[in-house]
C-alpha positions, 0 to 999 in steps of 0.5 A: 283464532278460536276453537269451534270444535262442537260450536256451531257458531262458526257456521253462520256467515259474516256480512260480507260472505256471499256464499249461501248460508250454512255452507260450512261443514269442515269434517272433523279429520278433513279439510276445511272451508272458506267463507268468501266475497268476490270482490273484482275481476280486473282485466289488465291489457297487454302491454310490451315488454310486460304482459305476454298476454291479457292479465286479470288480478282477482280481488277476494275476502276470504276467512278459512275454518277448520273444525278446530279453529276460524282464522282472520279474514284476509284480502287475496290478490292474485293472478291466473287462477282466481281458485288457486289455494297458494294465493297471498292472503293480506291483512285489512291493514296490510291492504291499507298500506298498499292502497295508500303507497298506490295512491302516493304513486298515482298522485307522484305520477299526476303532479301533485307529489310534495316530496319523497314517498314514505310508508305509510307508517311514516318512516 
């Protein structure tokens, strides 16, 4: 994190926001805002015993900026609401772990396991 207050550094994008440019302005005293990319909408299908109804989990980048301070950038993902501020934000390398726990999963599922599943830390 780093201080921005009176540092207009902050309100160029990165790459991968794809909001318009200079669209940051954090009142000094206010909220902040965010820069972001959506990544994927994801329509899964009702399924009983699981989903009541048609489920959509939303993937995001999102980095929120303040007139103090820029925070990480962060991968949310998250059901209803693709607007919900109380979506879990995640790490690009918490993200990773996931990906390759899912990725042992589906392998596991298809035949193709060649012992018990780990984390991805090894352990």
């Amino acid at each position: 994190m780093r201080a921005v207050n009176g540092d207009d550094r902050y309100r160029s994008c990165p790459s991968w926001c794809q909001e318009p440019a200079g669209h940051l302005r954090p009142e000094p005293d206010g909220p902040g805002d965010y820069h972001m990319a959506d990544i994927a909408l994801i329509d899964l299908p009702e399924m009983d015993g699981m989903r009541a109804d048609v489920f959509e989990l939303a993937v995001r980048v999102e980095q929120y900026v303040t007139h103090v301070t820029v925070y990480p950038p962060v991968i949310t993902l998250g059901s209803g609401d693709v607007d919900d501020p109380d979506r879990e934000g995640f790490t690009a390398d918490e993200v990773e772990g996931l990906v390759v726990a899912l990725q042992r999963a589906i392998a596991t599922l298809r035949g193709g396991s060649d012992g018990p599943v780990s984390s991805p830390d090894g352990s």
